[in-house]
N, C-alpha and C positions, 0 to 999 in steps of 0.2 A: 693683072700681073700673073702668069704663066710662064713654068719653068721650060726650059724649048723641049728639056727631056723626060720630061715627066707629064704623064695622061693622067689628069683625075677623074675616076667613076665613083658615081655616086649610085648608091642603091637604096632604096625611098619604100616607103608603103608605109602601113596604118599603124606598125605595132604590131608584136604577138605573130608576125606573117614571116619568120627563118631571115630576117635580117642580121639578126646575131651569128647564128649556126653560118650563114655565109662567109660573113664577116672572117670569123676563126680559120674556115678553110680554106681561105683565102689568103689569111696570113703568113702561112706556112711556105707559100711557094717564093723561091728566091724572084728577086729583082720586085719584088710587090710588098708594099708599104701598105698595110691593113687594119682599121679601125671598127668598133661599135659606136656610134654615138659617141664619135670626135667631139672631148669639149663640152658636153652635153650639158653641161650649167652655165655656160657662155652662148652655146647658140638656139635653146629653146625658148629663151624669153625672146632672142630675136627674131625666131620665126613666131613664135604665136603672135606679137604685139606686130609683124608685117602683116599677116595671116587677116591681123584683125583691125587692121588699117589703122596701127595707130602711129607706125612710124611710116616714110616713105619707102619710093625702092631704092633711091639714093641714099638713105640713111641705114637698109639694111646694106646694102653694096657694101659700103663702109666698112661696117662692123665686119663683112665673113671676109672681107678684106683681111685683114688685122689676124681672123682665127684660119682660117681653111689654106687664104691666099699666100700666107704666110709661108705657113705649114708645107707645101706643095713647089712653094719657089725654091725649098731650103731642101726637099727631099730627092734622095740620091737613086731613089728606086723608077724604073721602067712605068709603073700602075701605083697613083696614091689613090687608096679607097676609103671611104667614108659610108657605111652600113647605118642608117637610123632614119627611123621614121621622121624625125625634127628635118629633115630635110625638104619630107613631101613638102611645105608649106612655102619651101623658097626656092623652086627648082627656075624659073625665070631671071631671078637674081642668078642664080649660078651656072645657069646657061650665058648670060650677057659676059658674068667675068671670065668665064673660062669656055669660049666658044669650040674648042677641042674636043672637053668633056663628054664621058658616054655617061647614058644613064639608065638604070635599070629598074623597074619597077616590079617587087616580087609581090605579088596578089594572092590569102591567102582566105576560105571561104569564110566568111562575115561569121559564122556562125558562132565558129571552134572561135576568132579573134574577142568576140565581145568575151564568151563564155571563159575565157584566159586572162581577158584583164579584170573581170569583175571579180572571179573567186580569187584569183591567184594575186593580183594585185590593187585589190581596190585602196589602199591604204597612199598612193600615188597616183591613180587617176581619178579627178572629178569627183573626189570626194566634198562632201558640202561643206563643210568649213574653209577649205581652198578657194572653193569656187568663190564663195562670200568673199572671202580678201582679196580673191580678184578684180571680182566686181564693185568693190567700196572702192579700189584704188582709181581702177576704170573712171565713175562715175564721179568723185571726188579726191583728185590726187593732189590736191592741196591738205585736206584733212588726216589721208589714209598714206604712209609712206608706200613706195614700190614695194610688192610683194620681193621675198629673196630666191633667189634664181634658183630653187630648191625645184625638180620633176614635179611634185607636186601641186604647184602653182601655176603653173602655164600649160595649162588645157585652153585651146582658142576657145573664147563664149561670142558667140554670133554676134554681131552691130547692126545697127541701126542701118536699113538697108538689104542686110542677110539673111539670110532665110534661116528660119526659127526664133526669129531676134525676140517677136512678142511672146513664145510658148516655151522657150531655153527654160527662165526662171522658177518654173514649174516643173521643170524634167526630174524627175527620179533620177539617181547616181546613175544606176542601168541603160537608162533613155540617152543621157548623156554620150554614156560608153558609145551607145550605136550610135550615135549621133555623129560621134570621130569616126568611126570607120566608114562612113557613108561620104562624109565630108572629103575626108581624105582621098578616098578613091576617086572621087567628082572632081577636085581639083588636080590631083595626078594627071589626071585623062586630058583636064583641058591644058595641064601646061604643056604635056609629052604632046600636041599637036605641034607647036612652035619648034620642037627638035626635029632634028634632018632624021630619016629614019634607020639612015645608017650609025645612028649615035642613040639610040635609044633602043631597047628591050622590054616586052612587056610578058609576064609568064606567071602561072599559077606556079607556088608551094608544092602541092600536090604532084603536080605534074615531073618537078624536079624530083621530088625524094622516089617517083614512082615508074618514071621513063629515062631511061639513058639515051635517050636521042637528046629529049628534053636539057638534059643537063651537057651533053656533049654540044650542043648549038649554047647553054649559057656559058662555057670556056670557049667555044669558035667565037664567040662577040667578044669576047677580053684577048681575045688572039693568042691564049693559053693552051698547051696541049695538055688533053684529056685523061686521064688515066682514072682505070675504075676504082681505085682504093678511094675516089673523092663520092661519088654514088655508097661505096658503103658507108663512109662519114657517114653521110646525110640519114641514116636509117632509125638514128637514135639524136631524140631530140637533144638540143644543148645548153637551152636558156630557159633549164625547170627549176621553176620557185617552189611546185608543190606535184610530187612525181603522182597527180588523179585526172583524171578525162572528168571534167564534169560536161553535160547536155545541158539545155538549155531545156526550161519547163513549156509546154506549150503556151501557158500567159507570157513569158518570153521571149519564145520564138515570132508571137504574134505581135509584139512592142517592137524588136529588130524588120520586122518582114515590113513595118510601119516606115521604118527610113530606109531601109538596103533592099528593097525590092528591087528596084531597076539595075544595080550594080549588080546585086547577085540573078539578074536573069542576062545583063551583059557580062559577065564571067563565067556563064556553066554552070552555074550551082541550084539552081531552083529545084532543077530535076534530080538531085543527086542528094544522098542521105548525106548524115554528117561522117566525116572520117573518123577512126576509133584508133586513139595516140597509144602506141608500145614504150612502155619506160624500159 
């Protein structure tokens, strides 16, 4: 179900990578219908339990049916967007429903991502108590009722089959953390293979808040014209829970460089120090 006038772009990545800060700036321009994490307690259980094969694709289809397919039949604007990371997880689904859609994937260095969700928000990701009632309901859901559709509770935990499946249960909260950003980016990559390439984007953070070429080619893909008052947005971050840069200790840096090696040497980062955030 697709509106004839209406495009929906989805903008996907790990988390903590200017999903939100786009989302907002995005808002603002007429004929454009603009979200953060559309729905975000309806469609994060459904990606992680697709993510983590425990529903089908038919069964997720369904569901974003009902939230996204909805939402998009009924909107009156030129570009409906949806900015969250809950999306990496179902971009195949939302490619089949919506074969028009563009998609964007904004990639932001592993390093600053983990170091964002662990101090700033570890209280919602992979925290071990979560993780536990995930995994009791997983392994016993006769016993254990559905965990509730709370952020907190729908972190994908690897299966049987997945890689980390035997070594998850022992991860530190931190291991965890990197654990998503590595996952996430791995799966990104393979779904944006299946999109035509004129319907997909792929671009470093970094590179937006730092090049106006960069950011003048991310409005040429939305077929938006450009103007620079959107580059000075971007100069100040917009989705700060706690206005400090923390770094990453080198015990750390060496637990992340454990899962995101290969992503952060196929994104530019290996060679390149960490970026130092202006509040």
């Amino acid at each position: 179900m697709e509106s004839q006038k209406t495009t929906p772009v989805f903008i996907v990545g790990s988390g903590r990578s200017g999903t939100r800060s786009l989302g907002l700036m995005l808002a603002g321009i007429d004929g454009i219908e603009s979200h953060h994490e559309y729905l975000c307690t309806h469609i994060q259980p459904i990606a992680a339990q697709y993510a983590m094969k425990l529903i089908s694709k038919n069964e997720c289809k369904r569901a974003i049916l009902d939230l996204h397919g909805n939402a998009i039949f009924y909107s009156k604007a030129r570009l409906w967007i949806d900015a969250s990371n809950k999306l990496s997880w179902i971009i195949k689904p939302l490619y089949e429903l919506f074969p028009s859609a563009k998609f964007i994937h904004v990639v932001r260095d592993g390093r600053k991502v983990v170091s964002s969700f662990y101090h700033k928000l570890s209280p919602e990701i992979y925290d071990d108590e979560s993780v536990a009632v995930l995994s009791s309901w997983i392994h016993n859901p006769r016993k254990y009722p559905k965990p509730p559709p709370e952020k907190k509770y729908w972190w994908n935990i690897p299966q049987k089959g997945q890689k980390f499946y035997k070594e998850f249960p022992a991860f530190s909260q931190f291991e965890r953390i990197c654990y998503h950003w590595a996952e996430a980016l791995q799966v990104i990559s393979k779904s944006f293979k299946e999109i035509p390439s004129t319907q997909r984007l792929e671009v470093r953070l970094e590179d937006l808040v730092n090049q106006k070429k960069t950011l003048r080619n991310f409005f040429d893909f939305l077929s938006i014209p450009y103007e620079d008052h959107y580059y000075e947005y971007l100069q100040k971050p917009r989705n700060v829970f706690f206005p400090m840069d923390f770094n990453l200790t080198d015990e750390q840096t060496s637990q992340f460089m454990s899962f995101g090696k290969d992503a952060m040497k196929k994104f530019g980062y290996t060679s390149k120090k960490t970026s130092k955030m202006n509040y």
